[in-house]
C-alpha positions in Angstrom: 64.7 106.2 18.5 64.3 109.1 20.6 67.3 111.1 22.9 66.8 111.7 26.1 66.7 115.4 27.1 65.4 115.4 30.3 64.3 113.4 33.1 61.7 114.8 35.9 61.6 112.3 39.4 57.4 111.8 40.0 58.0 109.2 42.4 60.8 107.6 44.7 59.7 104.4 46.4 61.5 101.2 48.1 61.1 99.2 45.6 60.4 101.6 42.4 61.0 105.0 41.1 58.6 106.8 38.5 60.0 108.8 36.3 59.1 111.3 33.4 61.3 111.4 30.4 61.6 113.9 27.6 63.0 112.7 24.4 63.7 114.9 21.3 62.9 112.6 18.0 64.9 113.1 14.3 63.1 116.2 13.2 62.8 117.9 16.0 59.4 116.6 17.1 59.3 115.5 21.1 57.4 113.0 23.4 57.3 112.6 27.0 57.3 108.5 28.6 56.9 107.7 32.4 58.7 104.9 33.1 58.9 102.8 36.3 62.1 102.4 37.1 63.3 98.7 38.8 66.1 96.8 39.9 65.2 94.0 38.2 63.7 90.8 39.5 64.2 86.5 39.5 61.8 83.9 38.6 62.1 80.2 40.0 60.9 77.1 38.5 61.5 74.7 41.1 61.3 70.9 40.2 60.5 68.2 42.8 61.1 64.3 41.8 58.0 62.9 39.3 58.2 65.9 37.0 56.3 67.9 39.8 56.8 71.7 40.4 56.0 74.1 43.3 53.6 77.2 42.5 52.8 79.8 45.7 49.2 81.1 45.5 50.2 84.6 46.0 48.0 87.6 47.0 48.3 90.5 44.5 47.0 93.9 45.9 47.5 95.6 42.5 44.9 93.6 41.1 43.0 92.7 44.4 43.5 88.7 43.6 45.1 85.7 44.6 47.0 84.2 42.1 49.0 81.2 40.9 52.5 81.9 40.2 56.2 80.4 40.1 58.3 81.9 43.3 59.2 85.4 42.5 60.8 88.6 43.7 62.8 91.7 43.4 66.9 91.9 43.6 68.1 93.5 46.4 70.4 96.7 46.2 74.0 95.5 44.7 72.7 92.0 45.1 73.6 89.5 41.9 70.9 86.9 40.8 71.7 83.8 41.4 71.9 84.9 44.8 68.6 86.4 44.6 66.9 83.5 43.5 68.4 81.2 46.2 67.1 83.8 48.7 63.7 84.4 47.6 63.0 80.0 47.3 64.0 79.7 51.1 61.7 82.9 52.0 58.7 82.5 49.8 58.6 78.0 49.3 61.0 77.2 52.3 63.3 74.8 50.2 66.8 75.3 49.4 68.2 73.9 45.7 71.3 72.4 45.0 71.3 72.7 41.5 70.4 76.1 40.0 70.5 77.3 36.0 69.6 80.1 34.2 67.3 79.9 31.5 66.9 83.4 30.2 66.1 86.9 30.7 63.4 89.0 29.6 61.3 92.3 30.0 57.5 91.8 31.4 56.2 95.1 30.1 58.6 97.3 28.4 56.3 99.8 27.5 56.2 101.1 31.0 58.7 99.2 33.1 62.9 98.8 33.1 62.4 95.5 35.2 64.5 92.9 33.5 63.6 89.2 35.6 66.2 86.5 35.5 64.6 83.0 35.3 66.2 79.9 37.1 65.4 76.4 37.6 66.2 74.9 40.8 66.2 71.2 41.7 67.6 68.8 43.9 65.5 70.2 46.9 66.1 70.3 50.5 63.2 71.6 53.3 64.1 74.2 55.1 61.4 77.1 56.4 59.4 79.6 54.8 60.5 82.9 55.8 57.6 85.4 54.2 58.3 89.1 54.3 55.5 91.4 56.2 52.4 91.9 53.8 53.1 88.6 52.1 49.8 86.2 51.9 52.2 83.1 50.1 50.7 79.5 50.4 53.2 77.2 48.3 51.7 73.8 46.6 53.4 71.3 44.4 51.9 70.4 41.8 52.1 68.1 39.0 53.9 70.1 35.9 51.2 69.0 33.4 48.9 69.9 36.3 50.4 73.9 36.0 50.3 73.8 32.4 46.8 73.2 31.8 45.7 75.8 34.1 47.3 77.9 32.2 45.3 76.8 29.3 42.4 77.3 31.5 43.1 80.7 32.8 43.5 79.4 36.4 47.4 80.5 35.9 47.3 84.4 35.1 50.2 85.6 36.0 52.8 86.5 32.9 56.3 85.4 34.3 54.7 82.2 35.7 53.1 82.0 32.0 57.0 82.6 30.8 58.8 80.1 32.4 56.0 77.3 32.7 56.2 77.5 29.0 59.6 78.2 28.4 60.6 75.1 30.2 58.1 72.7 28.3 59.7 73.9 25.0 62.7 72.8 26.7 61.3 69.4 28.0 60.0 68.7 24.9 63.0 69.4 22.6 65.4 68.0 24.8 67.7 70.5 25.7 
């Protein structure tokens, strides 16, 4: 493991910050990384009655496709997140959920990014009204959870974190905890 001896700013955005780190390894030897720095993101896995679920077909610029994934998005500054999650259901599904738990943490592509996403399930729904940010293209569909896990099979379901926590949560189902 490598120290840090120097970090250079490339790139200060809203969202993310690109950085270019120096590290000096045991023996002297040293490497440069750029990193994108985040801060941090939540996942939702929200369950409807019948062992259904809600996906958002979601627009993604950075790969110029539309894509199935589990309602997503990016933590606010100083904002914890539970509270996150609870914000980004109502804006991007329009539901509110009284009962929220964490499943786990993990890193989507450590090689290159610091974002760490926090993924929740959220049930006992209540309607309320989508409230998209400007650029989003969101259409939200429930769908049978068996439904969402053979697309995945399929490659209909692409996207990584939806991969995560569709799977995560059928490990779960099926060992019953």
């Amino acid at each position: 493991m490598g120290l840090r001896k120097q970090r250079e700013l490339i790139f200060q955005g809203r969202r993310i910050t690109v950085v270019r780190d120096r590290f000096e390894a045991e023996g002297g030897r040293s490497y440069e990384r750029e990193i994108v720095l985040t801060r941090g993101a939540v996942v939702i896995l929200p369950l409807f009655e019948d062992n259904r679920i809600c996906l958002i077909r979601n627009r993604r610029e950075a790969v110029g496709e539309e894509l199935w994934e589990l309602p997503a998005g990016t933590l606010e500054p100083g904002e914890q997140p539970l509270a996150a999650a609870a914000r980004e259901l109502e804006e991007e599904i329009g539901y509110r959920a009284r009962c929220w738990e964490k499943l786990l943490e993990f890193y989507p592509s450590p090689g290159i990014l610091s974002e760490r996403m926090h993924l929740y399930v959220a049930w006992e729904m209540a309607r309320t009204e989508q409230r998209l940010d400007a650029g989003e293209q969101i259409v939200p569909e429930i769908v049978p959870f068996s439904e969402a896990l053979r697309w995945i099979e399929t490659g209909q379901i692409q996207d990584g974190k939806t991969i995560v926590g569709l799977l995560y949560w059928e490990r779960r189902r099926v060992s019953g905890r």
